[in-house]
Every structure is written in structure tokens, then in C-alpha cells.
C-alpha positions in Angstrom: 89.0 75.3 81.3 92.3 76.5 82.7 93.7 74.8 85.5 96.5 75.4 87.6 98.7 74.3 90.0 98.5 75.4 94.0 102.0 76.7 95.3 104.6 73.8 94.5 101.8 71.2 95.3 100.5 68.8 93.4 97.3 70.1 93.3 96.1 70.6 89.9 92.4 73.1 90.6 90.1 74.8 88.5 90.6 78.9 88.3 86.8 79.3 90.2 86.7 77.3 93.9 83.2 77.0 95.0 83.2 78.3 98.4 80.8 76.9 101.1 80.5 79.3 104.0 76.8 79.8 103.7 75.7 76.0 103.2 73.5 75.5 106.6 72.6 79.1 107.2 71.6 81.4 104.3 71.5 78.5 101.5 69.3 75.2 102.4 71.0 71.9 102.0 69.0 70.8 98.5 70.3 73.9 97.0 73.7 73.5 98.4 73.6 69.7 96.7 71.9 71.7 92.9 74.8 74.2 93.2 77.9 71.5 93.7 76.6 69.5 91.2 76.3 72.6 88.2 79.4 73.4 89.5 81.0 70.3 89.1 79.3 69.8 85.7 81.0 73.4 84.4 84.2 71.7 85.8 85.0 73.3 88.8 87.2 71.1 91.0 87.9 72.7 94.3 85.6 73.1 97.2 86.3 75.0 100.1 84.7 74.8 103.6 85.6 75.0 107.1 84.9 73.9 110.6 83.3 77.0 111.9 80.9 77.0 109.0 78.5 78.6 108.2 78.2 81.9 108.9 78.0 84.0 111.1 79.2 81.2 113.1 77.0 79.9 115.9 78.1 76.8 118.8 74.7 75.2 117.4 75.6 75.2 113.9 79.2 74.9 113.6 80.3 72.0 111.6 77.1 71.8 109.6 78.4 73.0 106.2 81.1 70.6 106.6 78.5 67.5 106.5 76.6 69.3 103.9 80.0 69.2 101.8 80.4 65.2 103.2 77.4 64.4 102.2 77.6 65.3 98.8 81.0 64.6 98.3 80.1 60.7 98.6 78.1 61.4 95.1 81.4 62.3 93.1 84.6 60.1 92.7 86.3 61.4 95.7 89.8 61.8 93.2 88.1 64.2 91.4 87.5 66.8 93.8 90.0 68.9 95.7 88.4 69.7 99.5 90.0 72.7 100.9 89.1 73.0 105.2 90.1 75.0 107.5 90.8 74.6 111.8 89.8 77.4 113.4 92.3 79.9 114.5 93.3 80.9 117.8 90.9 82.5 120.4 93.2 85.2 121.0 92.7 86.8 117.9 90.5 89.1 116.2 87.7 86.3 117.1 86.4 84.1 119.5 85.2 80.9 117.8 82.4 79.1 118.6 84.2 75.7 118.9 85.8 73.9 121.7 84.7 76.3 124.1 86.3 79.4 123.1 89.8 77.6 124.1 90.9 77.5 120.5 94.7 77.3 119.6 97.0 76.4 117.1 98.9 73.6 119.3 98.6 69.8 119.1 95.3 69.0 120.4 93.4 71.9 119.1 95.1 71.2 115.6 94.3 67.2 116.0 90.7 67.2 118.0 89.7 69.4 114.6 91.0 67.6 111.6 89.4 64.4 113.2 86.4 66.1 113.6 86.4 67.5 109.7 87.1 64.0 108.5 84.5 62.9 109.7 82.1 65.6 109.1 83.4 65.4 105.1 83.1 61.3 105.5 86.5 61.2 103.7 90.2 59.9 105.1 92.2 62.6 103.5 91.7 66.3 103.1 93.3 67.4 100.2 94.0 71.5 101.5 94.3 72.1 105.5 94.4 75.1 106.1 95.1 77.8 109.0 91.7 79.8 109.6 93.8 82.6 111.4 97.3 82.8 113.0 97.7 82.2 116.7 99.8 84.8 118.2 100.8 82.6 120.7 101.6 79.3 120.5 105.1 79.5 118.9 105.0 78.5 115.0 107.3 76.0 115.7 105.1 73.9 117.4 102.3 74.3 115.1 104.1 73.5 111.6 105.2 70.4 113.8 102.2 69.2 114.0 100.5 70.1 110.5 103.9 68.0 109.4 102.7 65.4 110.9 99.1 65.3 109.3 100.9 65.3 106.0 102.8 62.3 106.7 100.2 60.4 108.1 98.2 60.6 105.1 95.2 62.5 106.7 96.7 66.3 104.7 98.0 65.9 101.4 99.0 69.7 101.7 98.9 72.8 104.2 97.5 76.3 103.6 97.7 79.8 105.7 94.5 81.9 105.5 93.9 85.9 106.7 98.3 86.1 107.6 100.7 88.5 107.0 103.7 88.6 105.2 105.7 87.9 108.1 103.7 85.3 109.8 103.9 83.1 106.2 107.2 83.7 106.0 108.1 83.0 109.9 106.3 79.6 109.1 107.9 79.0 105.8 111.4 79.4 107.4 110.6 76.9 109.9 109.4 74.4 108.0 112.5 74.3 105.3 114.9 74.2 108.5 113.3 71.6 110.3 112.0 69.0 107.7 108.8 69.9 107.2 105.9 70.7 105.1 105.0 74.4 104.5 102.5 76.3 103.7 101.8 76.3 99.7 98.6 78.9 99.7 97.2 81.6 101.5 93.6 82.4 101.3 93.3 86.5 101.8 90.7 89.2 101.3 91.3 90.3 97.9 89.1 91.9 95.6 88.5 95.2 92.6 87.4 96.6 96.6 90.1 95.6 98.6 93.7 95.5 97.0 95.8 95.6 100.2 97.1 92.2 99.2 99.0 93.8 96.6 100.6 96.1 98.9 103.1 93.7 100.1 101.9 90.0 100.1 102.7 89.6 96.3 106.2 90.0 96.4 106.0 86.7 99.0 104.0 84.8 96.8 105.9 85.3 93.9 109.3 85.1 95.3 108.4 82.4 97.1 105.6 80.1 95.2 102.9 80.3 97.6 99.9 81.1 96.1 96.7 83.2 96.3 93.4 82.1 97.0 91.5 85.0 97.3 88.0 84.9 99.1 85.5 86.9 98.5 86.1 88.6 95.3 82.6 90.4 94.9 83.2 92.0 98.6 80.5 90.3 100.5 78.5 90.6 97.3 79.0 93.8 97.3 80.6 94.2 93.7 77.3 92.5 92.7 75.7 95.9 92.8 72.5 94.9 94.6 73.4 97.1 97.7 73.2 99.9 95.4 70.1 98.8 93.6 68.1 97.7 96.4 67.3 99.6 99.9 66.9 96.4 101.8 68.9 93.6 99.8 68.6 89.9 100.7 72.3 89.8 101.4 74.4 88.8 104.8 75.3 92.2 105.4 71.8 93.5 105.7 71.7 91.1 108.9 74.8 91.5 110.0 74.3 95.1 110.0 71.7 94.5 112.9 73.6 92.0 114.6 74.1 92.0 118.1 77.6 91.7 118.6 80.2 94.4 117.5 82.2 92.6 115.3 79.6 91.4 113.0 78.3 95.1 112.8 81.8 96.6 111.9 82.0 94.1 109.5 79.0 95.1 107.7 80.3 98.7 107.4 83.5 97.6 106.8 82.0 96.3 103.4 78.9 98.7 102.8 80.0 102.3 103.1 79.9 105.4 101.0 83.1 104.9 99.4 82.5 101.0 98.5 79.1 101.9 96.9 80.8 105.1 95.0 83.7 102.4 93.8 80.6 99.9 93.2 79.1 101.8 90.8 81.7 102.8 88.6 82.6 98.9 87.9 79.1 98.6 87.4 80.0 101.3 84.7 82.9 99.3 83.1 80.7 95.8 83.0 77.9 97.2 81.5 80.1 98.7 78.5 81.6 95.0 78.4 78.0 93.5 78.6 78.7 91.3 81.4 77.3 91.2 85.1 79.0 93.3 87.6 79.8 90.1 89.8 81.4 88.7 86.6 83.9 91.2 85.7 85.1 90.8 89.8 85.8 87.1 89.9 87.6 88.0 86.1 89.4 90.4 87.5 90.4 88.9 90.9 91.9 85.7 89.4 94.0 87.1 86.0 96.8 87.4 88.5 99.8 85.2 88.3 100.3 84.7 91.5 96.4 83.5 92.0 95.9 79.9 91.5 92.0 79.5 92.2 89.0 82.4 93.1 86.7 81.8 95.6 83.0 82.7 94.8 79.9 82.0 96.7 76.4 81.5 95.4 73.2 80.8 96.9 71.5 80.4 93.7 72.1 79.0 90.7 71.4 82.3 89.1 74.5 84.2 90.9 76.7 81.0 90.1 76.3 81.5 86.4 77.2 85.2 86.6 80.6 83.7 88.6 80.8 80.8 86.4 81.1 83.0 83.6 84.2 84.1 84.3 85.8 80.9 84.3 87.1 81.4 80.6 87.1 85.5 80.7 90.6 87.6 80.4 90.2 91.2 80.9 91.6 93.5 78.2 94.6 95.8 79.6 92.3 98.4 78.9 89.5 97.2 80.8 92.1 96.5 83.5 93.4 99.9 83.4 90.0 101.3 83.3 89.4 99.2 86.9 92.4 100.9 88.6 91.5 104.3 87.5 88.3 103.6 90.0 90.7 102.4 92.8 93.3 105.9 92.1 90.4 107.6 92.5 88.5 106.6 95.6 91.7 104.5 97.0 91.0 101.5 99.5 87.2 102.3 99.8 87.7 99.4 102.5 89.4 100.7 104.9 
């Protein structure tokens, strides 16, 4: 297997990361524990989780997936796996999470109270990838890369990562840290998938100018890409619930991802795998990390069944026809996403 470097960091990870976002909620913990270890075993590296986790995040659940992860993670030589995290971003955003009362923000004691808290949770003294969950709009960057610097030099980070920013905010924050001394940010972890290719809009001319690199998260759309929301009527899928959630947010989210024009787009790269032989969620993840500027894919599984169809594209590169083929869908019915 291919692995590659994140940003200018030293970390070395595999092109798949096993994401962890429904560990406690849609996925039991003795699956969660059969699904590390196959991934593991296939060679896959890099983990990611967060505070807030799982979804959709709840005050009674928050931090369970984390001590899922910690749990299992004391199984493994801890110098063979790369743990991604995340503190939750600030409460006046797009979202109001669940932890520390809704007072969430990207200053020095939100920034602190959380990676003590995810240390814990992961029973480990160093978290390999912090990263951002979502800017804060306003606590002045400066004060935040401060204090992200700081977790890097006390040996608690080994690197820092941005996650759902813009161009400018990465770039604000980059600025900043060169100037002053300190660490920056080496990855950003975006939307980005065959359903959603706003990221290469703009944000690739700042990774590649300026070595930061992609993680993208969720590459099938939700599951989406899978096909089983055109197969099925009801699918077992978190957008079935969502869809009948009670707060707004959730239920935008869901249409967001499940619309007329995603299912349209859905089942013409259900079209293009099938002529390849391979699963729809397969040609996706293939797809989402042949990019140079991606360094690892983040999938999701909640069996060991979809994790094979993700696994398998661990070692797959996409033909220039095949990829050609893929943005003839996306000419066609362009940004089915919104």
C-alpha cells in the first residue's frame, strides 16, 4: 500500500483513514473493535474521531466514540497508528454543539478543557492530528494558533489540522503562524466527493501552492454514492433518520445529500462502476483520493461488508477515461449538492 505524507508533517498515513463518527450511535462498540482491527490488518494507519462524536451529536453521548477509539487503541502499538481528533468549533457558527454548554470557542480554555478531555477519552499522551472542527468567527486567529502552538510544543499535538474552512480562513491562519513562530495548519478535512466538487473551485490552488493537504470526508456523500438510496425506498442509512429529525439543521442536511439531482448523478456512477465491475462506493473513495493534493480519504463503515467495498480501493487508479467519463456526469447535472 501507498502511503503518503500529510502537508509538510511528518506524518507518514495510509491513502484510506478509517473514520469513526458513527462508533456509539449507528455502529455498536464490538463491531467498532471487528472493523479497526480488519482495517488495521489491510494496513490502514490513520483513524479519525472527534469530541462531539458520534452523530448526530447528543450532550448524553458526546465523547463516546472517542473512548470507543481509546479503548481499542490500547490493543495496537500506539506508534503505529496515527489518531486524527477534532475540538469542537465555535458556537457561533453554523452549529451549536453539544459540549460545554453551548459556550464553545476557539480561545484558550475551550481549546485546552477539550484536548485534555480527548486524551483522556483516547487513554493516550499525544494526539498525533488536532484538528479545528469549524472556524470561530470570532475569537481573533491570532489567539487561537497561539494556543494550538502551544499543544505542539508541549508534546500533547504532534501536528495541527483545519477542518470545513475556507480559503481565506486557512490562509489568515497560515500567515499568522509563519510570522509569529508558530505551528500551522498542515491539513484540512473538507466535504469532497464525485457529488460535491466545490473544493476544487478554489481550495486547490491553496493546498497546492501552499502544502496543506486534503483530507476529504465523506467521499460516498453520506453513503449516498453507495447507491442504496436509489435501490431501496426506506434504506438503513443516517439520512433516513435525519430526514425525520426534529431540528432543522439535521433535516436540511438530509436533503442537502438526497435530492433529485444527487440520485440522477448517483445513478450514472453507478453506470460507470458497473462497466468497471466494481461497487459504486468503490469507484468514489478511488476517485476522491487519485488527487495530488489528497493525502488520506476518509470512509466510514458500519459493517465489514461496506469496509471491503472502501478497502478496495486502497490499491485502485482510475483510468483518465474512467475519470473523464466521471466529469461528464458532473457537466451534466453540475453541483447536484447545492
Amino acid at each position: 500500500m501507498e502511503y503518503r505524507y500529510i502537508g509538510r508533517s511528518g506524518l507518514r498515513v495510509s491513502p484510506i483513514c478509517l473514520g469513526t463518527m458513527t462508533f456509539g450511535s449507528f455502529c455498536d462498540k464490538k463491531t467498532a473493535f471487528t472493523l479497526m482491527d480488519h482495517a488495521y490488518e489491510a494496513g490502514i494507519n490513520f483513524f479519525d474521531t472527534a469530541e462531539v462524536y458520534p452523530v448526530p451529536p447528543q450532550a448524553k453521548t458526546v465523547g463516546i466514540t472517542e473512548e470507543i477509539v481509546g479503548e481499542w487503541l490500547k490493543t495496537k502499538p500506539r506508534d503505529s497508528v496515527i489518531v486524527a481528533t477534532k475540538v469542537a468549533g465555535a458556537a457561533s457558527g453554523w452549529f451549536v454543539p453539544p459540549v460545554r454548554y453551548g459556550l464553545t470557542a476557539m480561545d484558550r480554555h475551550h481549546i485546552m478543557t477539550a484536548v485534555e478531555g480527548s486524551l483522556r477519552r483516547l487513554k493516550t499522551d499525544y494526539i498525533d492530528l488536532y484538528q479545528m472542527h469549524w472556524p470561530d468567527t470570532v475569537v481573533p486567529k491570532e489567539e487561537t494558533m497561539e494556543v494550538f502552538d502551544e499543544l505542539v510544543r508541549s508534546g500533547k499535538v504532534r501536528y495541527l489540522g483545519t477542518s470545513n474552512d475556507t480559503a481565506y480562513g486557512v490562509t489568515k491562519s497560515n500567515i499568522i503562524a509563519e510570522y509569529s513562530g508558530y505551528k500551522r495548519f498542515e491539513s484540512i478535512q473538507n466535504n469532497f466527493s464525485l457529488l460535491n466538487r466545490r473544493f476544487l473551485d478554489e481550495m486547490v490552488q491553496l493546498c497546492r501552492t501552499e502544502k496543506v493537504s486534503l483530507l476529504p470526508y465523506s467521499p460516498m456523500a453520506g453513503g449516498v454514492l453507495s447507491g442504496k438510496y436509489n435501490l431501496e425506498a426506506e434504506p438503513q442509512g443516517r439520512f433516513t433518520t435525519y430526514k425525520n429529525h426534529p431540528e432543522n439543521r439535521v433535516q436540511l442536511m438530509a436533503k442537502r445529500f438526497v435530492n433529485e439531482k444527487t440520485l440522477r448523478s448517483t445513478e450514472q456512477y453507478m453506470a460507470i462502476a458497473k462497466e468497471l465491475g466494481i461497487a459504486p462506493a468503490t469507484l468514489a473513495i478511488a476517485w476522491s483520493k487519485q488527487f495530488d493534493f489528497v493525502a488520506s480519504t476518509l470512509i466510514g463503515a458500519n459493517s465489514l461488508a461496506q469496509l471491503e467495498e472502501s478497502l478496495a480501493a486502497a490499491d485502485l487508479t482510475l483510468s483518465e477515461e474512467v475519470l473523464q467519463k466521471c466529469t461528464a456526469v458532473h457537466n451534466q447535472i453540475l453541483y447536484p449538492m447545492g
